[in-house]
C-alpha positions as CSV (number, residue, x, y, z in Angstrom):
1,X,152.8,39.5,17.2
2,X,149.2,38.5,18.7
3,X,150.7,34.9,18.9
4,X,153.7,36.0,20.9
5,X,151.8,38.4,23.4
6,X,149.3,35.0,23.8
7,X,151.9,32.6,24.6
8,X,153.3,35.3,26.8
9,X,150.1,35.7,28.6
10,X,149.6,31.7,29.4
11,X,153.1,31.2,30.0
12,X,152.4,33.8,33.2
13,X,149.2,32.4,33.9
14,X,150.7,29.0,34.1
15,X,153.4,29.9,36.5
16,X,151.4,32.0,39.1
17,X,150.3,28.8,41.1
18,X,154.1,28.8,42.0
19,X,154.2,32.4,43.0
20,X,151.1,31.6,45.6
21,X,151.9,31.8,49.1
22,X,152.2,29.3,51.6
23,X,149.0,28.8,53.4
24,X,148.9,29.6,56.8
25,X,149.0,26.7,59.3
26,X,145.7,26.7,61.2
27,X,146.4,26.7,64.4
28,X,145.0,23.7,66.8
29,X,143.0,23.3,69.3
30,X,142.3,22.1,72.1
31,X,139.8,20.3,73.2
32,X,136.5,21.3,75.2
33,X,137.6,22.1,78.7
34,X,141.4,22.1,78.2
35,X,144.0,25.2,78.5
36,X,146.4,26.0,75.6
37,X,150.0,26.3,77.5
38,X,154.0,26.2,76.2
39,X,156.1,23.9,78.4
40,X,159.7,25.9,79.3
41,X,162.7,25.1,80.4
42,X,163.9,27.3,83.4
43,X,164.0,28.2,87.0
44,X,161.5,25.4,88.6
45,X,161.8,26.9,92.2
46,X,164.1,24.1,93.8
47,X,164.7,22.7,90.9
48,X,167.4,24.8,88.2
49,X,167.1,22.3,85.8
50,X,163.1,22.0,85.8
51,X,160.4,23.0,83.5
52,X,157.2,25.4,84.0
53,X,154.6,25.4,82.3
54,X,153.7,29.3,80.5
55,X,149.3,29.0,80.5
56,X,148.7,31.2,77.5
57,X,146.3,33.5,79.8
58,X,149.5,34.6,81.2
59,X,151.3,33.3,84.2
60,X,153.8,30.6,84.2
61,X,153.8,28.0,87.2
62,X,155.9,25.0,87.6
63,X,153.8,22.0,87.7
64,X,154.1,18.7,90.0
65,X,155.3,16.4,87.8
66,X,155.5,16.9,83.7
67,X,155.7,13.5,81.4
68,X,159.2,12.9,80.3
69,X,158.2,12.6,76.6
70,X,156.4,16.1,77.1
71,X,159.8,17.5,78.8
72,X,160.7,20.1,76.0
73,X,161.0,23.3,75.9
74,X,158.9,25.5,73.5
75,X,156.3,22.8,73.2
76,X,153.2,23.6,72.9
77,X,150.6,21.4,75.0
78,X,147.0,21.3,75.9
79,X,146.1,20.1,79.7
80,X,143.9,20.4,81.9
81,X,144.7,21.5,85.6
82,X,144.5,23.0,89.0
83,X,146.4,26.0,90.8
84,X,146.7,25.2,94.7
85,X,149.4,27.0,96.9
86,X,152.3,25.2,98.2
87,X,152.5,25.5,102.0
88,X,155.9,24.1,102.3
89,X,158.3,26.1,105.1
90,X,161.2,26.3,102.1
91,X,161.3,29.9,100.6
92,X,162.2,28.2,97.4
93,X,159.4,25.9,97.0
94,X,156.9,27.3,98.8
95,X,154.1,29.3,96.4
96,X,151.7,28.7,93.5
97,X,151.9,25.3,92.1
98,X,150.2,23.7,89.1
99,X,148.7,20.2,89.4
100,X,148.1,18.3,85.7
101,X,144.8,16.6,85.2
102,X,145.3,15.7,81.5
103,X,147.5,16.4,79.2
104,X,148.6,16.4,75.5
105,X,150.3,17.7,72.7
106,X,148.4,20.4,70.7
């Protein structure tokens, strides 16, 4: 009896480093002086079929130009930038604008 309740005790201490959960994944960073943003696929102003960029503080603006390799929606990025206001006469694309300094994937 002692021998069986032994063996059933290692057998469960054996098998509870497959019962441990996965980890969670640390989440990165960016680097000293860069902005944690998710690029989106939407409503660019003019452009339908543009992206804008979602800043993790909050507001999402639709940048000047985005990388093609960087083009996909739900990524998430690091960059650096600039808001400046768009003076152009066009109601459509006329407003806030976000110009990229640097940028990367997080």
């Amino acid at each position: 009896m002692r021998l069986r309740w032994t063996i059933t005790l290692l057998v469960m201490a054996a098998s509870l480093p497959a019962c441990k959960k996965d980890a969670p994944q640390k989440e990165a960073t960016c680097g000293a002086g860069f902005a944690k943003a998710t690029v989106l696929h939407g409503r660019n102003l003019c452009d339908q079929n543009g992206y804008v960029i979602q800043l993790d503080a909050g507001a999402a603006y639709p940048p000047d130009s985005l990388p093609a390799n960087l083009q996909q929606s739900g990524l998430r990025i690091c960059l650096t930038y600039t808001l400046y206001e768009d003076p152009r006469m066009c109601a459509c694309c006329g407003g806030t604008r976000l110009k990229i300094g640097q940028i990367q994937r997080q």
